[in-house]
GUBA-684303 format. One record per residue (C-alpha): residue in three letters; x, y, z. Coordinates in steps of 0.25 Angstrom, whole numbers, plus 5000, padded with zeros to 4 digits. Example, Ala and Ser with C-alpha at 12.3 -4.5 7.8 and 13.67 -1.06 7.14 Angstrom:
// residues 2
ALA504949825031/SER505549965029/
END
This chain:
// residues 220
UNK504550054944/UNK503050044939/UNK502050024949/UNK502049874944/UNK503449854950/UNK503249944961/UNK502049844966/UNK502949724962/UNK504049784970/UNK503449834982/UNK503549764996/UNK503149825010/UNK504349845016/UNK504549865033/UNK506049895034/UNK506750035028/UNK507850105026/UNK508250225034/UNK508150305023/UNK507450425021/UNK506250425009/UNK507050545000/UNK506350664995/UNK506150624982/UNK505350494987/UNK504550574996/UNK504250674987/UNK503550564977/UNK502950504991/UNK502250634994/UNK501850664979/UNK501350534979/UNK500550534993/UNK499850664990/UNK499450624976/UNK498750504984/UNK498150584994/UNK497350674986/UNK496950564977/UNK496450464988/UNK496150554998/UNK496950475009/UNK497850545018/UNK499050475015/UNK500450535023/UNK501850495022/UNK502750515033/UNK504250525031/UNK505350495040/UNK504350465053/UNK504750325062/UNK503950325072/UNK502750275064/UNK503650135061/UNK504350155075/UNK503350055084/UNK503049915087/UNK502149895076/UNK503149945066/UNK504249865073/UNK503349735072/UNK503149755058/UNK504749755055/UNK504649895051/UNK505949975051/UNK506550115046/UNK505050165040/UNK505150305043/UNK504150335032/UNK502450305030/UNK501450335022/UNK500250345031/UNK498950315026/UNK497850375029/UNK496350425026/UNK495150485030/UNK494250365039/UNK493050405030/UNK493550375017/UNK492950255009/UNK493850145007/UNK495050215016/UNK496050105017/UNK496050055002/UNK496150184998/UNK497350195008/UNK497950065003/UNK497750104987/UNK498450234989/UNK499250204998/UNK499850094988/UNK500050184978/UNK501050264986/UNK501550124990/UNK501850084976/UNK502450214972/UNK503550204983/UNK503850074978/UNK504150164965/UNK505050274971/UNK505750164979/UNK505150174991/UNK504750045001/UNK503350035009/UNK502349955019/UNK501049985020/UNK500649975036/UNK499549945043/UNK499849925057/UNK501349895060/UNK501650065063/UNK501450175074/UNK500050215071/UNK500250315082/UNK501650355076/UNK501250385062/UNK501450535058/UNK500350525051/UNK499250655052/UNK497850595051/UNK496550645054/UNK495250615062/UNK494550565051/UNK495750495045/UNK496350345047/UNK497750305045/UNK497750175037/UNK499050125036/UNK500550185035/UNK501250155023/UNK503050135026/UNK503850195016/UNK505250215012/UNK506550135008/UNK506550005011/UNK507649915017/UNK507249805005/UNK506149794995/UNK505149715005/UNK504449575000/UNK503549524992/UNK502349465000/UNK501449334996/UNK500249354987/UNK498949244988/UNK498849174975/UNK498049264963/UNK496949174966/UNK496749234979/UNK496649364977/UNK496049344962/UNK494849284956/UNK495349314940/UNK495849184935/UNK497249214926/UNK496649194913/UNK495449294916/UNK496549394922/UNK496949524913/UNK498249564913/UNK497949684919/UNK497349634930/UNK498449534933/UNK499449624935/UNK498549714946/UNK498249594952/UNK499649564954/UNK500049694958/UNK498849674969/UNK499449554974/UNK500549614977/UNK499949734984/UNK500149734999/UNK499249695010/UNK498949685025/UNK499849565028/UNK499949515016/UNK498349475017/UNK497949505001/UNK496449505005/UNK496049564993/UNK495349494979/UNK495649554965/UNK494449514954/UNK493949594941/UNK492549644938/UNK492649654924/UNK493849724921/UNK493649784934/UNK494649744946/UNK494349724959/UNK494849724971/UNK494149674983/UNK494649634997/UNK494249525008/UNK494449615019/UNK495249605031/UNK496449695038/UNK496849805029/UNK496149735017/UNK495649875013/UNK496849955012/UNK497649825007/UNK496549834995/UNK496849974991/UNK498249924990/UNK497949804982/UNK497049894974/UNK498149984969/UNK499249894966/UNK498249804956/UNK497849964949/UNK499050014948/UNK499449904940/UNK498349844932/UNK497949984929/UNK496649944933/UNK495450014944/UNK495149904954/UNK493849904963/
END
């Protein structure tokens, strides 16, 4: 699938199957990982076949079963505008998993923090995990606000171009579902701003790639 569908089609999903990603998937995830950490400078990690991050009451609570797989997300604490960053890469690596035919949730707080298997350093924060492998179904599609709310471009005014990332923004995910976050143009210039609030930053890295990767254009 293109990466149209593949934001069409992807659903965070908490329940997996007891399946083994295979080599041929973790050989893309690995590819794909490393080419994201040299060009963000983040410290992205995937961690195969570990369940004792999602083995706790957090993870139990958040209805969590069989992930025996993460991407952990993770950066140095210095580094300007850390968690998009981390949520803009990171759904990269999201949306290509959708591709291969793999199933994610992105993580903020339901999972053994002291658990993970994740090596980081002093100076580094780990941001969020990332559950990955086959899912026991497809997930669902979550309630977006109206266009109005998160858009001040009236639909005769709107390019085409611009529509289409809007939508694939709107159906980025976010922390609970909150879509704090307001998409406008600057001459042909998009951008993307957020109200703040509980993860707002990473969920505007998120937001952020989904309306670039398909309107093909830069936002701000």
């Amino acid at each position: 699938m293109n990466i149209k569908e593949a934001i069409s089609s992807r659903h965070s999903v908490r329940q997996y199957l007891p399946k083994p990603i295979s080599k041929e998937h973790r050989d893309k995830l690995n590819e794909l990982i490393d080419s994201c950490r040299k060009e963000s400078g983040l410290n992205f990690q995937i961690i195969y076949d570990e369940p004792m991050c999602f083995n706790s009451f957090l993870a139990h609570y958040g209805k969590f079963t069989n992930v025996k797989n993460y991407i952990a997300v993770v950066g140095k604490k210095s580094m300007p505008d850390l968690e998009e960053l981390c949520g803009y890469y990171g759904e990269k690596i999201v949306i290509a998993a959708q591709q291969l035919g793999l199933n994610t949730c992105w993580v903020g707080g339901t999972y053994g923090r002291r658990k993970q298997k994740a090596e980081i350093a002093s100076d580094e924060k780990l941001v969020c995990v990332i559950a990955i492998g086959y899912g026991e179904n497809q997930g669902t599609k979550h309630r977006s606000k109206p266009v109005e709310k998160l858009c001040d471009i009236k639909g005769s005014d709107m390019p085409q171009w611009f529509r289409n990332g809007l939508i694939a923004a709107m159906m980025a995910p976010t922390a609970l579902n909150q879509q704090k976050f307001f998409v406008t143009l600057d001459g042909d210039e998009p951008v993307i701003t957020t109200k703040g609030g509980m993860m707002t930053k990473l969920d505007l890295g998120i937001v952020k790639y989904n309306f670039e990767a398909v309107s093909c254009h830069k936002c701000r």
